[in-house]
C-alpha positions as CSV (number, residue, x, y, z in Angstrom):
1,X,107.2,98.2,112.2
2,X,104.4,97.5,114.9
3,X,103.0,99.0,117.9
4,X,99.8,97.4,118.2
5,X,100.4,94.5,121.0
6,X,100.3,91.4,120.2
7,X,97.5,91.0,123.4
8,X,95.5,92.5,121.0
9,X,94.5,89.1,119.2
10,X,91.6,87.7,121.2
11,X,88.4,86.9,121.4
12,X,86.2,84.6,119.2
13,X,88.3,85.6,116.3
14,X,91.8,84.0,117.7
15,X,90.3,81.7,119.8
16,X,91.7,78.6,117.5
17,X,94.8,79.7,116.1
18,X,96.2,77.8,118.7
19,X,94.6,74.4,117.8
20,X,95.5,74.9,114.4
21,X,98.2,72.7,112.5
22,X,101.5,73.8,110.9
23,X,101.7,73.6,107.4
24,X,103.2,70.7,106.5
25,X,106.6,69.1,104.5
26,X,104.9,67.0,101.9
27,X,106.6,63.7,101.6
28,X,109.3,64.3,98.8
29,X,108.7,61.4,96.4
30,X,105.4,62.2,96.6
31,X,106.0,65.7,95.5
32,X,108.0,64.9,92.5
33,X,105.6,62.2,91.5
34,X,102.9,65.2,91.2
35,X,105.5,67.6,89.6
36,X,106.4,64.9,86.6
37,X,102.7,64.3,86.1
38,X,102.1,68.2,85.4
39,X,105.1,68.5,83.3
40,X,103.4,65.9,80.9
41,X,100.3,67.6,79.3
42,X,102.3,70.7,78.9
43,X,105.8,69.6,77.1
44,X,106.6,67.7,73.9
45,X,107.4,64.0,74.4
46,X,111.1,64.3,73.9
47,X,111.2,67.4,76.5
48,X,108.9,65.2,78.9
49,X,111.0,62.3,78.9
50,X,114.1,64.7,79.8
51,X,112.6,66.2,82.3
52,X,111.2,62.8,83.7
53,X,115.2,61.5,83.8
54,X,116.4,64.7,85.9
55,X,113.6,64.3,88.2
56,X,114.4,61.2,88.9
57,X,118.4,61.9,89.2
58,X,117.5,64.4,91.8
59,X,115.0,62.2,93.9
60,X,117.7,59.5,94.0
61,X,120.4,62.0,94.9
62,X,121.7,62.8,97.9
63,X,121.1,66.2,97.7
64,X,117.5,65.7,97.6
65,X,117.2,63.8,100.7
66,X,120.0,66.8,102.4
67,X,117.6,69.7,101.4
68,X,114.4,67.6,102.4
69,X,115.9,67.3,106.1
70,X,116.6,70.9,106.3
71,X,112.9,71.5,105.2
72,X,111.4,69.5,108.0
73,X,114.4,71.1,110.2
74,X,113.0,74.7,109.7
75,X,109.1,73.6,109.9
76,X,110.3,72.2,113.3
77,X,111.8,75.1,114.8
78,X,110.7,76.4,118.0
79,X,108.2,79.6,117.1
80,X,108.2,79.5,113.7
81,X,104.5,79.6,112.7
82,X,105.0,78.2,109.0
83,X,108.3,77.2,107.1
84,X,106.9,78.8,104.0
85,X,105.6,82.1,105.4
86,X,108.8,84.6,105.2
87,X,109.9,83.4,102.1
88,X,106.7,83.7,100.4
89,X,105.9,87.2,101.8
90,X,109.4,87.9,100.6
91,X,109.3,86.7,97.4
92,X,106.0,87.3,95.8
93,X,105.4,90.8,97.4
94,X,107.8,92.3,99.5
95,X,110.8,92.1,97.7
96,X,108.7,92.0,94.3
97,X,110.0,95.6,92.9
98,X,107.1,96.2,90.0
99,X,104.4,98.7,91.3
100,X,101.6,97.2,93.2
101,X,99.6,99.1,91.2
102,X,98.4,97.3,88.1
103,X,100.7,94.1,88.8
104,X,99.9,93.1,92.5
105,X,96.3,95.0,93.5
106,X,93.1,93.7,93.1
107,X,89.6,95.1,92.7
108,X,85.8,94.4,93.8
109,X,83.0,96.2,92.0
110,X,80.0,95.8,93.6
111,X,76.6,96.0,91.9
112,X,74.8,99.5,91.8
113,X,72.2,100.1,94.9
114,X,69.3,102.1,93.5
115,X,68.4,103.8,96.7
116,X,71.9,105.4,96.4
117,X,72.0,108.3,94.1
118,X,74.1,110.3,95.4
119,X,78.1,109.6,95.8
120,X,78.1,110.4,99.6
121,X,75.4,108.6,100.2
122,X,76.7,105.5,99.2
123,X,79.7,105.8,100.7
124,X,79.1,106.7,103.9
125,X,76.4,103.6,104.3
126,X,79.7,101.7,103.0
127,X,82.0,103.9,105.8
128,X,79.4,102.3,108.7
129,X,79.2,99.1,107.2
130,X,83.5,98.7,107.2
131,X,83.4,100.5,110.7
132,X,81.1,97.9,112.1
133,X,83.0,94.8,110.9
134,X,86.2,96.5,111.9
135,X,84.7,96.8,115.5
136,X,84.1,93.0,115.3
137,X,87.8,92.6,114.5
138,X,89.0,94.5,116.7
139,X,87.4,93.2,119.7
140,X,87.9,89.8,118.8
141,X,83.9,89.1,118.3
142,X,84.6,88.0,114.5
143,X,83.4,84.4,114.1
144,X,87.0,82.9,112.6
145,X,86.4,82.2,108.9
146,X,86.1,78.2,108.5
147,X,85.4,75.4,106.3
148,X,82.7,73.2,106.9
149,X,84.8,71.1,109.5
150,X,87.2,73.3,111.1
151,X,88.7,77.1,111.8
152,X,90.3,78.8,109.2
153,X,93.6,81.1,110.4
154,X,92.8,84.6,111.3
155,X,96.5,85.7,111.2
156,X,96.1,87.9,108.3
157,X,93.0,90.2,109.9
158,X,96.2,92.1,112.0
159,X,97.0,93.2,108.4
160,X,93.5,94.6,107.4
161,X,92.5,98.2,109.2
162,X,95.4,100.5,110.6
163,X,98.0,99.0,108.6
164,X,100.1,99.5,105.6
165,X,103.0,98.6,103.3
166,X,105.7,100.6,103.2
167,X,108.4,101.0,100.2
168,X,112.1,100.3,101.5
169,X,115.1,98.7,99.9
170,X,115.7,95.8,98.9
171,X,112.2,94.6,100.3
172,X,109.4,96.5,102.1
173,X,107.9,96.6,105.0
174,X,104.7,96.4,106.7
175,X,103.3,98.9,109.2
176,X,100.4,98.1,111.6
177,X,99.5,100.5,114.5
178,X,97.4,100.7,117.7
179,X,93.2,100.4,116.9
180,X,92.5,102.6,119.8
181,X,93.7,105.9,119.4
182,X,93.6,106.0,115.3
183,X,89.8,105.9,114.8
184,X,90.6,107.8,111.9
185,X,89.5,107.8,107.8
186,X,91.3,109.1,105.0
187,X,89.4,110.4,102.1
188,X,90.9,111.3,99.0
189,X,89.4,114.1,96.5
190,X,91.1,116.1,93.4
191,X,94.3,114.8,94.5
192,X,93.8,116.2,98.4
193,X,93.7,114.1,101.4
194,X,91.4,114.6,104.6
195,X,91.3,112.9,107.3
196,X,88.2,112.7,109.9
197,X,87.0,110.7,112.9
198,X,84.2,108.2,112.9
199,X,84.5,109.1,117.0
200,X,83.1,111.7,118.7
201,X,82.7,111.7,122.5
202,X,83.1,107.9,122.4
203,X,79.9,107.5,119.8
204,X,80.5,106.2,116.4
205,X,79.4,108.9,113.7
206,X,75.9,107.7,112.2
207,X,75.7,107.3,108.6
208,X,74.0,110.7,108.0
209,X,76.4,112.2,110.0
210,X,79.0,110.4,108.3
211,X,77.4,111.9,104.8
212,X,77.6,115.3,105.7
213,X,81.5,115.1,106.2
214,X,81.6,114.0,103.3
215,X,79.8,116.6,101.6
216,X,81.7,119.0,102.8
217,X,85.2,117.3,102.2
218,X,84.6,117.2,98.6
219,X,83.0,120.4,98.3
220,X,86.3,121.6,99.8
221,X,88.3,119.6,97.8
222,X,86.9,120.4,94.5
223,X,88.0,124.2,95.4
224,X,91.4,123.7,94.9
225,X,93.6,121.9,93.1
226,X,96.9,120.1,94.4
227,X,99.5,118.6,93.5
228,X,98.9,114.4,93.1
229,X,101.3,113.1,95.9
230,X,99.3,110.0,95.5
231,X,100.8,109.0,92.5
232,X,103.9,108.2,93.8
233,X,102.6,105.0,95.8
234,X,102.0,103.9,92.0
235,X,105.7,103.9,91.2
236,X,108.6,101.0,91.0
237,X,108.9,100.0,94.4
238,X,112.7,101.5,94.9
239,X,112.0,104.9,93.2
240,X,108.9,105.0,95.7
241,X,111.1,104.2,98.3
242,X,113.5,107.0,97.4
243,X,110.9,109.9,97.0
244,X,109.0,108.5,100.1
245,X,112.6,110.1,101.8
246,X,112.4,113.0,99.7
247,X,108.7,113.3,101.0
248,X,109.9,112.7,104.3
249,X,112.9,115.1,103.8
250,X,110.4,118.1,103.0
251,X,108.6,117.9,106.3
252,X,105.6,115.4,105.6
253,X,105.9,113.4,108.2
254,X,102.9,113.9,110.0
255,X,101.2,113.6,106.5
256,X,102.8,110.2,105.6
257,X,101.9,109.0,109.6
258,X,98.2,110.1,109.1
259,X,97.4,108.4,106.6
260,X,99.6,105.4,107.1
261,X,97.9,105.0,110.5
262,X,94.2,105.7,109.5
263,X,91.7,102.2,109.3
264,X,90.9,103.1,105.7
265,X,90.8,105.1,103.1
266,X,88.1,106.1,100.9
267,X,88.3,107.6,97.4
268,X,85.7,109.8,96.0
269,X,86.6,109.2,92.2
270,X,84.6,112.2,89.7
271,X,84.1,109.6,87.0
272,X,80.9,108.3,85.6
273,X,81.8,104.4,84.1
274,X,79.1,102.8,82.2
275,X,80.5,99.8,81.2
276,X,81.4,96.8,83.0
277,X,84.8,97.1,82.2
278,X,84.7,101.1,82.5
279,X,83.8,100.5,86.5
280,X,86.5,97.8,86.8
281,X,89.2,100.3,85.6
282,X,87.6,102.9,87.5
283,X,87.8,100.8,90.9
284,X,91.3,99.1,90.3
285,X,93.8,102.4,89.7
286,X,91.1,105.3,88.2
287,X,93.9,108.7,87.8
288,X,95.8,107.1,90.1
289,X,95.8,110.8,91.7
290,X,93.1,109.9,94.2
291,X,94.5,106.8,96.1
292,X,97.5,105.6,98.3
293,X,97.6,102.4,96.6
294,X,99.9,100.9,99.6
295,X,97.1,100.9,102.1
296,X,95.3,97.7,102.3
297,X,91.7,98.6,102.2
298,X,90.5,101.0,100.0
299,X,87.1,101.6,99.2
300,X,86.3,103.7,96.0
301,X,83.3,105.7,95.2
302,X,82.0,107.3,91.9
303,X,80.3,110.5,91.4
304,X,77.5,108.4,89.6
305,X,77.1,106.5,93.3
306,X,78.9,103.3,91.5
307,X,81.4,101.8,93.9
308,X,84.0,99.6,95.0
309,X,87.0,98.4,96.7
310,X,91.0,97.8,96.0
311,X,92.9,95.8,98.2
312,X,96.6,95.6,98.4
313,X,97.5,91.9,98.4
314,X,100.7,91.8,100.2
315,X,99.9,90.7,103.5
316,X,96.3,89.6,103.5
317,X,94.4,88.0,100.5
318,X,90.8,87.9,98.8
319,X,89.0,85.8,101.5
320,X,89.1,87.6,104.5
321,X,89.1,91.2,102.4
322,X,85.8,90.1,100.5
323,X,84.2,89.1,103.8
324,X,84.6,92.6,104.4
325,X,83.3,93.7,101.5
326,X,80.2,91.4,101.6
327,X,79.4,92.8,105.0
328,X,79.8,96.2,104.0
329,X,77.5,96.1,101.1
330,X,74.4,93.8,103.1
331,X,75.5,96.5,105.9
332,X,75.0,99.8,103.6
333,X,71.6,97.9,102.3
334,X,70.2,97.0,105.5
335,X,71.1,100.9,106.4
336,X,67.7,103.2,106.9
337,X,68.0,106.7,105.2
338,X,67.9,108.8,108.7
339,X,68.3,112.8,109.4
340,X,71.6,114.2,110.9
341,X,71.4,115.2,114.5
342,X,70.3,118.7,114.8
343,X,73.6,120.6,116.1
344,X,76.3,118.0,114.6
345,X,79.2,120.3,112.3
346,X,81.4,118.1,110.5
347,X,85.1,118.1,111.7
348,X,87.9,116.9,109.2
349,X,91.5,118.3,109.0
350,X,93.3,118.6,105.6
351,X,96.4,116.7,105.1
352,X,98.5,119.4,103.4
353,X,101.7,118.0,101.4
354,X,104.6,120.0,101.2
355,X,105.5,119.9,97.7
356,X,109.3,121.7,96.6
357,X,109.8,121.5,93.3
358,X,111.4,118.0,93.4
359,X,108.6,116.7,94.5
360,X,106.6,118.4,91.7
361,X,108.9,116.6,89.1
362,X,108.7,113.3,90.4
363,X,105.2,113.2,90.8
364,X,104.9,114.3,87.4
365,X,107.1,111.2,86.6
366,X,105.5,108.8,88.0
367,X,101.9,109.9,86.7
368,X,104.0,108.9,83.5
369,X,104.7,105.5,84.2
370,X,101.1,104.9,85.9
371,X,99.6,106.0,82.6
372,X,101.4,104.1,80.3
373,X,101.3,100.9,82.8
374,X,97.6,101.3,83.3
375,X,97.1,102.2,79.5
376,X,98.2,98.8,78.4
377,X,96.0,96.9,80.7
378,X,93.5,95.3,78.6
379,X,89.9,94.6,80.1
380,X,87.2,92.2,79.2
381,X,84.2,91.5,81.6
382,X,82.2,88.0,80.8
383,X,78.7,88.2,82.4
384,X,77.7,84.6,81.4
385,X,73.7,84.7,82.3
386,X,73.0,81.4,80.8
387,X,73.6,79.5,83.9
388,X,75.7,79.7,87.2
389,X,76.0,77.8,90.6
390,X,72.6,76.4,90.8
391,X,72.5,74.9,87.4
392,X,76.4,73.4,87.7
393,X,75.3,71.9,90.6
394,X,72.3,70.3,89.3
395,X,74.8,68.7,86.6
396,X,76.5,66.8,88.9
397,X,79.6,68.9,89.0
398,X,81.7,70.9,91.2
399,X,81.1,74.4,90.1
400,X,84.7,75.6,90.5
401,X,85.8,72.7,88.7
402,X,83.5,73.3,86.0
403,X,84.7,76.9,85.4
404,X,87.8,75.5,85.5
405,X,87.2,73.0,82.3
406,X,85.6,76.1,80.6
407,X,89.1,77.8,81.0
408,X,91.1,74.8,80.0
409,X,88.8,74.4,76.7
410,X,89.1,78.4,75.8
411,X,92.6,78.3,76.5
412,X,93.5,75.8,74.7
413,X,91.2,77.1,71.5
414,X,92.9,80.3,72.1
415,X,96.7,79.2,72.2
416,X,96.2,76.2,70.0
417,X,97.6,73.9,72.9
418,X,97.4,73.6,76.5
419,X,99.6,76.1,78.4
420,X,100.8,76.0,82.0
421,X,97.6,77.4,84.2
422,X,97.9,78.3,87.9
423,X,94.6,78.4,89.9
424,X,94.8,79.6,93.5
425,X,94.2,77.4,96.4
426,X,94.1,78.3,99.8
427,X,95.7,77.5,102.5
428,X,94.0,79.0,105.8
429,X,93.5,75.5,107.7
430,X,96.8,75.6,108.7
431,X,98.5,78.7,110.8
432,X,99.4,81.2,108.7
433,X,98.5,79.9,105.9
434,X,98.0,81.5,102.5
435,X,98.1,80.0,99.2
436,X,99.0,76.8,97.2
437,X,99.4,76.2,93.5
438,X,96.5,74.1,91.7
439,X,98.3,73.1,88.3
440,X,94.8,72.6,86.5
441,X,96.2,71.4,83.4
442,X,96.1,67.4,83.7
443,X,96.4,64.9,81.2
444,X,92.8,64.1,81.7
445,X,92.1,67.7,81.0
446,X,94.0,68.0,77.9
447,X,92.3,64.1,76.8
448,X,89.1,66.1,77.0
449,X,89.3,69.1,75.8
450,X,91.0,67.3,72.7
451,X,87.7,65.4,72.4
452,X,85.6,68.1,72.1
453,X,86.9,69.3,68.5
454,X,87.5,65.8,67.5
455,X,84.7,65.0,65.3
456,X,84.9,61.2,65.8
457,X,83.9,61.6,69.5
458,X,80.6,61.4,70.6
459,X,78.8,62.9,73.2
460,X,79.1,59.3,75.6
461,X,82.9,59.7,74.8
462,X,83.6,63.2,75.9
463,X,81.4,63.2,79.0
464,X,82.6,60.6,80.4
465,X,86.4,62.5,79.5
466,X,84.8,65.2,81.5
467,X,84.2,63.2,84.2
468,X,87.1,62.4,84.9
469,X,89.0,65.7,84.4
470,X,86.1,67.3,86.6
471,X,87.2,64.5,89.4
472,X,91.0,64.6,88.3
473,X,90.9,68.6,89.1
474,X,89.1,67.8,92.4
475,X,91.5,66.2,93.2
476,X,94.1,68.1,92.6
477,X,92.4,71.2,94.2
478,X,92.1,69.0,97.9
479,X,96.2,68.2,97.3
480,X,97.0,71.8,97.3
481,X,94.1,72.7,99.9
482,X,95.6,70.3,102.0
483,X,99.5,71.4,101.9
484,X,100.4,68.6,99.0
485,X,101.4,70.7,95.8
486,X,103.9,71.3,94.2
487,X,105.1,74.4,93.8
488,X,105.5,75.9,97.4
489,X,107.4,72.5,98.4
490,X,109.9,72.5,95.2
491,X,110.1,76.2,96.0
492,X,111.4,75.4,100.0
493,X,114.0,72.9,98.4
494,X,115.5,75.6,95.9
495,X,115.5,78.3,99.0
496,X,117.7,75.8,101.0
497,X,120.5,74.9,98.6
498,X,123.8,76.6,99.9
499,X,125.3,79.5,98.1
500,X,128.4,77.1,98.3
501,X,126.4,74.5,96.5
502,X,125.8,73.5,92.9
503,X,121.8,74.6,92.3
504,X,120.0,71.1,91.6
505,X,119.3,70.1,87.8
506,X,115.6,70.0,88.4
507,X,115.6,73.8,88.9
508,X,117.6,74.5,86.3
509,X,116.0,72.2,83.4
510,X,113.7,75.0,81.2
511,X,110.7,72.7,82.4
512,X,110.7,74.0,85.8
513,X,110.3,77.5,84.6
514,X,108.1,76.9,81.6
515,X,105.6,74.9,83.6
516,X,105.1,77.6,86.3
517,X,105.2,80.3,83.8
518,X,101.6,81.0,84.1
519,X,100.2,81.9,80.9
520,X,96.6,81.6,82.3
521,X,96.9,82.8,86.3
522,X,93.4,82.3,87.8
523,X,91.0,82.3,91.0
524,X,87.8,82.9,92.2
525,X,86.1,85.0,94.8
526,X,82.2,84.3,94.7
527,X,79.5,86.9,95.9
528,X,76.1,87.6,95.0
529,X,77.4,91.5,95.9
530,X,80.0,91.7,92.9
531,X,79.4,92.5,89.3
532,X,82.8,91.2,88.8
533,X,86.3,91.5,90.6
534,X,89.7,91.5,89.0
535,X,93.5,91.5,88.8
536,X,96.8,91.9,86.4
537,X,97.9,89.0,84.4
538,X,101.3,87.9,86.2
539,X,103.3,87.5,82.7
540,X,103.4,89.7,79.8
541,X,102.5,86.6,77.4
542,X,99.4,85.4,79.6
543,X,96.0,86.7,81.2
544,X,94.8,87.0,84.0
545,X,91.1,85.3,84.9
546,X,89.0,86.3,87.7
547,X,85.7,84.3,88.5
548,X,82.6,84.5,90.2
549,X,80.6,81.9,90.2
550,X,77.2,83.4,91.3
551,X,73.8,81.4,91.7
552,X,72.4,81.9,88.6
553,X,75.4,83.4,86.6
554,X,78.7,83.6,85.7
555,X,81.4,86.6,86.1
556,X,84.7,86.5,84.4
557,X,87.4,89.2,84.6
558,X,89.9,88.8,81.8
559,X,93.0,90.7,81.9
560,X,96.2,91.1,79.6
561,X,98.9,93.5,78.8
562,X,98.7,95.3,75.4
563,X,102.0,94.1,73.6
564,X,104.1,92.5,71.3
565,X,102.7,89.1,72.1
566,X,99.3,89.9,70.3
567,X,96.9,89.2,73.4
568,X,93.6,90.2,73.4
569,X,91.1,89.7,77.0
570,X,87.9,90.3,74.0
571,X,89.0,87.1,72.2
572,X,89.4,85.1,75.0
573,X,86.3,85.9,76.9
574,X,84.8,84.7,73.7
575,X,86.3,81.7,73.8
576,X,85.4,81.2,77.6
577,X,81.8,82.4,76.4
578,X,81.9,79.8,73.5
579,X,83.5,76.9,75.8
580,X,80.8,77.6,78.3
581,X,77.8,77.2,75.8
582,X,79.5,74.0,74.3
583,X,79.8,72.4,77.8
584,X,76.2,73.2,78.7
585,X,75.2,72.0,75.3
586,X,77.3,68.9,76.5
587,X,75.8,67.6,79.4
588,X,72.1,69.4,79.9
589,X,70.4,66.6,79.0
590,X,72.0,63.9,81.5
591,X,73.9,64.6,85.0
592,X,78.1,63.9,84.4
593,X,77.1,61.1,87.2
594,X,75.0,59.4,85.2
595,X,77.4,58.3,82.5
């Protein structure tokens, strides 16, 4: 559902895509090696030694080595970018039917800016801080994003401004359009949407000028009321894609192209949070009423000048989305307070719904569902000030691994045994790349945390057990960084087994879906510009951690769903709190090297 051309990838920005390599089949035995190691710390011994003997059976089987060829097959086709790539775009968020909106969105809450008081103020320095790095994108001048020794892919920047998700049956689809021609914003007020362009006569609107449209958008939109049309993008994916038809069926198409087509949107939220955890609610869904929750780059703005940004994660993921936002916020700082041009009137056109009664009702429904869905979305925000990067760092440890152990401890305080605990790891070094699975519960990990409510070890003992899981979880991290997990390899295999042919024991055995059953889903996005950023849990029996890992501090999001399964994000940010002070306490007087 393109018309941008795919000419359009140049400059600076694509330069290496070419030189970069495919993702590649990890070596099978290999693979199951890893698999029966992670199986270990999380199942009892007598489940363990099952599960050992079936993963065996299937690595000697014939069947194994038969699915293993088709893999390396399909990864060798002619113009296929990555063998993983349409399943996993399938999988996970196309053809995944729950609403994007709490279970698959993700939020950035950036910290206050005192010079900002008032809420168009601070948006529009945000406005020409996105409209500058979107210029860089689109003419390719975008230094690629890389790691210290190569390029990192910059497939998934086609999916950032002028694009969307769109709700079909039985998977969605994904809309991008010409840049030139739709230098356009949405902004969303009291339900209404407007739509203006940061053009005129080939100039880019300043910041002032951008302010005043503002202004007078929400002036106008506070009027009036309308109905929330919004709200439907909040909905199970099929019902969306039904009363998108309906929508369509009343006359909105223009509507529906406008603000699918526009580079952003921008939300002028009325609230006033206070807390850490009221701004993250605020940011992720608010009402609901003032968003279109399928575009994928949404910035949000309070009336108290507190702002923010939701992304929809389907085709592009935090890294490249919280460049953005990094350079929008240093943008909007850097940004002098300067007077609009005498002469300059604010243009913007309304984008009026048509809204029959049918429409009426199902918005009406599907404010229902949002409310109870968002309503049992329970919040906890850990600002750990006692220590962040800096500090880790001048322990001797990797700082993500040292969060990591922090997690592993709490958890396993909190659910009285280690549980199965994803952590993302990216992928971007090879083309098209996205995400791996880092299984961070290890044997070593479990040894140590064990230790450190075992009163017959001392402190000797349990650092050097942190040592190792610290280096053990490094290692696992560079597997997964590298193409070697797990999960996306076993997950290849299952995909290629014939619907004529009997599904393999190893992905039927209750170990395969207990051990990626993520009862703690976690990953980190690290800026000095965020006072935290956050997501869903991806279970109803687990929570979902967040981290930032800033210089001098430490920002956890902890998320859960109200329910019968008695979770609670307060008592496990204490735990993480608690595990944080006891590992400090731990190892501040000698580096983890030194033992």
């Amino acid at each position: 559902m393109s018309t941008r051309e795919i000419d359009e990838e140049h400059g600076a920005l694509f330069a290496q895509q070419e030189q970069l390599p495919k993702l590649p089949v990890p070596d099978l035995e290999s693979t199951l090696q890893k698999y029966v190691e992670s199986l270990k710390p999380v199942l009892s011994e007598s489940e363990y030694k099952h599960s050992a003997h079936v993963v065996a059976e299937f690595g000697r089987s014939a069947q194994a080595q038969e699915l293993q060829r088709r893999l390396k097959a399909r990864a060798a086709e002619p113009g296929r970018a990555s063998w993983l790539e349409e399943w996993w775009n399938d999988l996970s968020y196309m053809g995944y039917r729950d609403p994007v909106i709490p279970f698959v969105s993700y939020h950035y809450s950036y910290n206050d800016d005192p010079r900002c008081t008032r809420a168009t103020q601070r948006a529009a320095k945000l406005i020409s801080g996105a409209i500058a790095f979107r210029a860089r994108v689109v003419d390719g001048s975008l230094e690629p994003d890389s790691t210290r020794t190569s390029a990192l892919c910059s497939h998934s920047y086609n999916y950032m401004f002028n694009a969307c998700r769109i709700p079909a049956e039985p998977s969605d689809k994904f809309r991008t359009v010409a840049y030139h021609g739709n230098e356009t914003i949405v902004v969303v007020r009291n339900s209404r949407f407007f739509e203006f362009s940061f053009v005129r006569n080939n100039v880019v609107l300043s910041a002032a000028e951008i302010e005043q449209t503002l202004e007078q958008i929400v002036q106008t939109a506070d009027a009036a009321d309308a109905v929330a049309v919004g709200v439907l993008t909040t909905d199970h994916r099929d019902k969306w894609t039904r009363n998108r038809r309906m929508l369509l069926d009343a006359g909105n198409a223009s509507v529906l192209q406008a603000i699918e087509a526009a580079a952003f949107v921008v939300c002028m939220e009325p609230d006033m949070p206070q807390t850490r955890e009221e701004l993250s609610h605020v940011i992720w869904h608010a009402s609901g009423r003032n968003r279109w929750f399928d575009k994928p780059c949404q910035f949000v703005v309070t009336d108290s000048a507190r702002a923010g940004f939701c992304g929809e994660h389907s085709m592009i993921d935090g890294t490249p989305t919280l460049r953005l936002a990094d350079f929008a916020v240093a943008h909007s700082l850097a940004l002098p307070d300067g007077p609009v041009p005498r002469g300059f009137n604010p243009a913007f056109n309304e984008l009026r719904f048509q809204t029959p009664p049918t429409v009426v009702r199902a918005v009406a429904q599907a404010q229902s569902r949002f409310d109870a869905n968002v309503a049992a979305q329970h919040v906890c925000v850990l600002n750990f000030a006692a220590f962040g990067k800096d500090k880790i760092k001048k322990l001797g440890c990797s700082p993500d691994a040292f969060v990591q152990m922090v997690i592993q401890l709490a958890s396993t305080r909190h659910h009285g045994r280690a549980r199965p605990t994803y952590e993302a790891s990216m992928t971007r070094s090879f083309l098209h790349g996205r995400t791996e699975t880092c299984r961070s519960v290890s044997s070593d990990s479990v040894a140590w945390c064990t230790s450190m409510d075992d009163p017959s070890a001392d402190t000797g003992r349990r650092i050097k057990l942190l040592r190792t899981a610290l280096a053990t979880h490094s290692r696992l991290t560079r597997e997964a960084v590298n193409g070697h997990g797990v999960d996306r390899h076993l997950l290849g295999l299952r995909m290629l087994v014939a619907p004529t042919e009997p599904m393999p024991a190893i992905f039927t055995d209750p170990a395969y879906t207990y051990s990626s059953h993520w009862f703690v889903s976690t990953s980190q996005m690290s800026s000095e510009h965020l006072c935290s950023y956050g997501w869903s849990a991806v279970t109803p029996r687990g929570y979902g951690i967040a981290y930032n890992i800033r210089e001098n501090s430490l920002i956890i999001h902890v998320a859960c769903v109200r329910n019968e399964h008695g979770l609670n994000s307060d008592r496990f940010a204490q735990c993480l709190e608690t595990a944080a002070h006891d590992i400090a306490s731990l190892i501040d007087v000698k580096k983890v090297s030194e033992y």
